[in-house]
N, C-alpha and C positions, 0 to 999 in steps of 0.2 A: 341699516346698511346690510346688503346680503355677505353673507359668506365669500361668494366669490368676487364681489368689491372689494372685501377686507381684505383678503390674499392677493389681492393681483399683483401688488409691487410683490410679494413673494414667489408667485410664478414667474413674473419677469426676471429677477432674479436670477431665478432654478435656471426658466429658459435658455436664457443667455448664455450661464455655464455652462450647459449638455450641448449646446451650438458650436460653442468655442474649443471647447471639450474635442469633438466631433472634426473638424475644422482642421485642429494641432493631427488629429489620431491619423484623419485622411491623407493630410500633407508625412510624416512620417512616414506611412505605406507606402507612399510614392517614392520617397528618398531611400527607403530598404529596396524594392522591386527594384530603381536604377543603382543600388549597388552590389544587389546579387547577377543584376543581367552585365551591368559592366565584367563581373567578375569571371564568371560564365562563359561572357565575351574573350574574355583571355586568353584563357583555357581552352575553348575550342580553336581560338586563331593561333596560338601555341602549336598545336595536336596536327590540326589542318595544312597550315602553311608550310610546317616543317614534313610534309607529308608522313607522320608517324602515323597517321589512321589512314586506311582504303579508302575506294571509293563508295557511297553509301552510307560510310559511317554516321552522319548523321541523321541520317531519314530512322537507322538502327536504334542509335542513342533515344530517338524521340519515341519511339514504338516501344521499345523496354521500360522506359520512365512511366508512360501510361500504362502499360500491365502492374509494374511494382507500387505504383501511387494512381492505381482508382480516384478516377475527377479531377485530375490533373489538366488545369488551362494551362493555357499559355508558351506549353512546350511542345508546339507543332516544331517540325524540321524547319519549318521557313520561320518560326519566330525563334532560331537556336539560330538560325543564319544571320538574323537582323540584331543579335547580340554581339555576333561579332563584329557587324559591321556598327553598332554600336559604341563597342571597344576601339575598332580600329579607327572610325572614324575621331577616335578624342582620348587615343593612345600619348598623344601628348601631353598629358597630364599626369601623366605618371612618371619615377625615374626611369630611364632607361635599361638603368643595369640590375632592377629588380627582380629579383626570381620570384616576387610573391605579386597576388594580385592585391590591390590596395583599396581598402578601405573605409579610409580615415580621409577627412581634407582637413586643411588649415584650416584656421579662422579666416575669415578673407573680408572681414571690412562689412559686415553685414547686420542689421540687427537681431537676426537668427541666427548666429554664427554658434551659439553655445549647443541649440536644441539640434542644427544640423549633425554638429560633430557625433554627439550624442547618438544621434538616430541613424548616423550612417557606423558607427562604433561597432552599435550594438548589432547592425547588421552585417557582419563582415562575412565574408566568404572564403572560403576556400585558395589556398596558394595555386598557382599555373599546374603545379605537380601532387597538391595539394599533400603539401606538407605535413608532417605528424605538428609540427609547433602551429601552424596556423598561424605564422608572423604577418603582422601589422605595419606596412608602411605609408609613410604620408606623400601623398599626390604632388609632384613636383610642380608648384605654379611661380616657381621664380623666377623662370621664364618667362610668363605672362600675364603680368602683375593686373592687370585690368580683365582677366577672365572675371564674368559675374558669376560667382559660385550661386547665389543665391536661384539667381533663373534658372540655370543647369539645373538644378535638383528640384526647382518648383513645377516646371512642365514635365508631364509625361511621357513616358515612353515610346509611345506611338508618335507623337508630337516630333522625339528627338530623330526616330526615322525619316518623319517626312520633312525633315529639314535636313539631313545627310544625304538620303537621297536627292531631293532637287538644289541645293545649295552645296555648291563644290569646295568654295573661296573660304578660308577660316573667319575672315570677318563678316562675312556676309551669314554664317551660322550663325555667330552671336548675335549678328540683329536680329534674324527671325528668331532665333530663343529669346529675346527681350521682349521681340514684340510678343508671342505668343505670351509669355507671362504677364505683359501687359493687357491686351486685349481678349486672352482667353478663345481663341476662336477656336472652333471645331477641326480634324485632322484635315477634313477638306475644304473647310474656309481658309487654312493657314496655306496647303498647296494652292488654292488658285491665289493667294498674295505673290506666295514665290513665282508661279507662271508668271505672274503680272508685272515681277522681277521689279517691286517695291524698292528694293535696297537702289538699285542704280540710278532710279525717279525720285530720289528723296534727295529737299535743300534744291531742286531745279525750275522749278515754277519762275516765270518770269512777274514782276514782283515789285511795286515801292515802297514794300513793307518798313524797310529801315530808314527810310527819307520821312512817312510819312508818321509814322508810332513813336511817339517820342522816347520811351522804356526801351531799350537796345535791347534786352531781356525778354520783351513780350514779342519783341520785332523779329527776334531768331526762332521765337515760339511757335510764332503764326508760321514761319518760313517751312519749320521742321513738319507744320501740322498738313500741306498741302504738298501733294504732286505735280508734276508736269504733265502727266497722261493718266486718263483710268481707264480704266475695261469697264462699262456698265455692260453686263454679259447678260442682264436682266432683260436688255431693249436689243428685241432680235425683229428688224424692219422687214428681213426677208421670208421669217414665218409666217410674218401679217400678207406676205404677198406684193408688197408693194414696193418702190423702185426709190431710189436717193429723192430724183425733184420730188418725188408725191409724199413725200414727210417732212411736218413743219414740227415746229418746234412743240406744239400741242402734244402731239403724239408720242415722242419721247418724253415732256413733263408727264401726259397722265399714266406712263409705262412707270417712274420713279413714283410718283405716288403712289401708285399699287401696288409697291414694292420699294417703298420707302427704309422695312429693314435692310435689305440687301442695301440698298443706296447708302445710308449711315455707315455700317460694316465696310463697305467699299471705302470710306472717307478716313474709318478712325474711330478713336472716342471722345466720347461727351458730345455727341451731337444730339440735339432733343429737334423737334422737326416744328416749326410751329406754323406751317399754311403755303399753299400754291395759288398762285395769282391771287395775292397781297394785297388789297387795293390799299391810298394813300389817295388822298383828295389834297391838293397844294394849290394854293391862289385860286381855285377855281378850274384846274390842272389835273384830270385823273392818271393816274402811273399803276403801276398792277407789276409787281414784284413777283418774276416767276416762282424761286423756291425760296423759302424763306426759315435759317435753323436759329440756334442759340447754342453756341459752343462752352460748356460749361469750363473745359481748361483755358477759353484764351477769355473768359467772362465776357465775349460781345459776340452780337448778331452777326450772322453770316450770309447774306445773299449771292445766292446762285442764280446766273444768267446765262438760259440755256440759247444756242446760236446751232442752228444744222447746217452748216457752211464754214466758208472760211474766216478767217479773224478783219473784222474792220473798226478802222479807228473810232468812226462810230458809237462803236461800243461800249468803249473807255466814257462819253461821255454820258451815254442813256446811265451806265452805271455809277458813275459818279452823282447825277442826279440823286437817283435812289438812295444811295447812304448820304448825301447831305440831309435828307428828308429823315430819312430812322435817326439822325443824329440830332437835331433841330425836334424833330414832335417823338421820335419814339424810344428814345434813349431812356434809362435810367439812371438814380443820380451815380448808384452802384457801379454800374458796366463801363466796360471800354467804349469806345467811338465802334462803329460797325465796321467788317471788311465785307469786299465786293471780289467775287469769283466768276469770271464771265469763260463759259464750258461751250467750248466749239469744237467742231471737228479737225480743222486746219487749222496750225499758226505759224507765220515765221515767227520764231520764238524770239531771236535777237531784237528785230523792227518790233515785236510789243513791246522790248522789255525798255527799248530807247523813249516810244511815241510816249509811255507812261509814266516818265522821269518828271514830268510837270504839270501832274494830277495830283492834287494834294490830299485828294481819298483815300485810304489802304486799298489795296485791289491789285489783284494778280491773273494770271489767265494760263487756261489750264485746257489740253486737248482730251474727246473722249474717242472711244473704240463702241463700237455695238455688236451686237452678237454677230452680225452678217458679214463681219470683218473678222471674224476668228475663225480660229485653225478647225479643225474637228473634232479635235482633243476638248477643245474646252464646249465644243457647241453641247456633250454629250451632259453637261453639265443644268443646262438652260431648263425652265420649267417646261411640260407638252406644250404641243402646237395649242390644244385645244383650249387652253387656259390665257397664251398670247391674242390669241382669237377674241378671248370673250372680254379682254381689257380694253383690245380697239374698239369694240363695238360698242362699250360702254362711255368710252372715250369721245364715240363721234354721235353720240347720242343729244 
């Protein structure tokens, strides 16, 4: 046996520990950075608001800090402005009547609750006036017993901006801080969720999730897992040049295949993607399954049925077909029964959600948007022309 056979459970080992190691170190740095910029945040909305500083003062404050600490990130004027609006935005967390900037949190129900206290402790800052004691007070959350400490301090900084700025409502923060700690998405995958204003489309999907999934549990699962409308901002019909009747459903599926990450990330997580027009041979019967996933949180298949029009009843039946079939030959003894998601442009959402009360399939229906229906905020966003270009081409190949 060589050497490095003999050691490898000892590298694994090692590995593991410097990963996790690594892991603990990075998550810390993030929980001191938002409790020195919270603090920071005080401090200048303290100074500012009460107009004790001029005008300028901070472009000043920022200038001076990099002359006296050479290599100094992070304390541009606009990211001393976004501390405060950091502060302010989640100023309710603290007491009111404290004169110091705080901290410390509670424990709040978490599995990390020891190592947070810990790492936010040792990072304390400075009081609003900053005190000679440097007094320590703990963040008032008796107020709101269900803030999730744990996502607060698990997302980053930039992260908590682009969710104060586009997300007004307090509870509408806390979802996108969940979700961003859930899904992890990039500053600007998280802003076009909130454009796409995720929170007010979630639990609306029309739906006989709980009629037909016997587990009330898995049936609120599926509900939470889909939307009523998505943005596929990925399928832009009007770069291609071409007009509503001259695009069939081909063209929007081979736009999502070629951009199949984007399409998952639009959906959520645990989607694994496993094929486009699916064939299925039945009785002597071919069927061809537009998009075909495996959702690893709800453990069953997922077909999507794409429609570039409006919603007909129709539909409900091609789709039904289809999951009797995955459920009959293609199930596992493992998985759930499959659900069916039929993705049109138009629906009256009420008339789906009645015509599908007596379809015994999971199956929900759900409207999309395409690039050519967006503002121009978000077109700015979309891959070049030249690269839409060369998907249809490939598409009509």
């Amino acid at each position: 046996m060589s050497d490095i056979k003999q050691y490898q459970s000892a590298v694994d080992v090692i590995k593991t520990a410097i990963l996790q190691s690594q892991a603990r170190a990075a998550k810390a740095v993030n929980q001191e950075q938002l409790a020195l910029y919270y603090g920071i945040g005080r401090y200048v909305s303290a100074n500012t608001r009460k107009k004790n500083w001029g005008q300028g003062a901070i472009e000043a404050i920022s200038n001076q800090l990099k002359q006296e600490l050479p290599g100094l990130r992070g304390f541009s004027a606009r990211n001393i402005k976004n501390m405060r609006i950091f502060y302010e935005g989640w100023c309710m967390l603290e007491r009111h009547n404290s004169a110091v900037v705080t901290a410390e949190f509670t424990e709040f129900n978490t599995k990390t609750a020891d190592e947070t206290r810990h790492a936010i402790v040792n990072s304390a800052v400075a009081t609003a006036e900053f005190e000679d004691d440097r007094e320590i007070r703990q963040l008032q959350l008796a107020n709101l017993p269900d803030f999730p400490l744990r996502e607060f301090l698990s997302i980053s900084f930039t992260h908590h901006i682009a969710i104060l700025a586009k997300a007004k409502a307090y509870d509408e923060r806390v979802f996108y801080m969940k979700y961003a700690d859930s899904y992890k998405p990039t500053v600007e995958d998280l802003e076009k969720v909130i454009k796409q204003d995720l929170y007010h489309h979630q639990d609306k999907i029309p739906n006989n999730f709980l009629a037909t999934i016997p587990d009330y549990k898995q049936a609120y699962r599926a509900i939470r897992m889909f939307k009523d409308e998505y943005l596929l901002n990925f399928i832009n019909v009007e770069e291609l040049g071409m007009h509503d009747e001259d695009v069939d459903e081909s063209v929007i599926e081979s736009n999502i295949v070629h951009n199949v990450k984007n399409f998952i990330m639009t959906f959520g997580r645990g989607f694994a993607f496993c094929g486009s027009q699916v064939h299925y041979d039945k009785l002597g019967h071919d069927h061809w399954i537009d998009l075909l996933f495996f959702n690893r949180d709800l453990n069953r298949t997922v077909v999507f049925e794409l429609k570039n029009g409006n919603f007909k009843v129709g539909y409900l039946a091609q789709l039904s077909a289809y999951l009797r079939i995955l459920n009959d030959d293609d199930r596992r003894s493992h998985e759930e029964a499959p659900i069916g998601i039929i993705l049109c442009r138009h629906a009256d959402k009420e008339y789906a959600g009645y015509i599908m009360q007596d379809f015994k399939q999971p199956m929900g229906i759900a409207t999309y948007k395409t690039a050519d229906e967006m503002d121009p905020e978000l077109l700015k966003a979309l891959p070049p022309k030249e690269e839409l270009q060369r998907v249809f081409e490939e598409s009509s190949k």
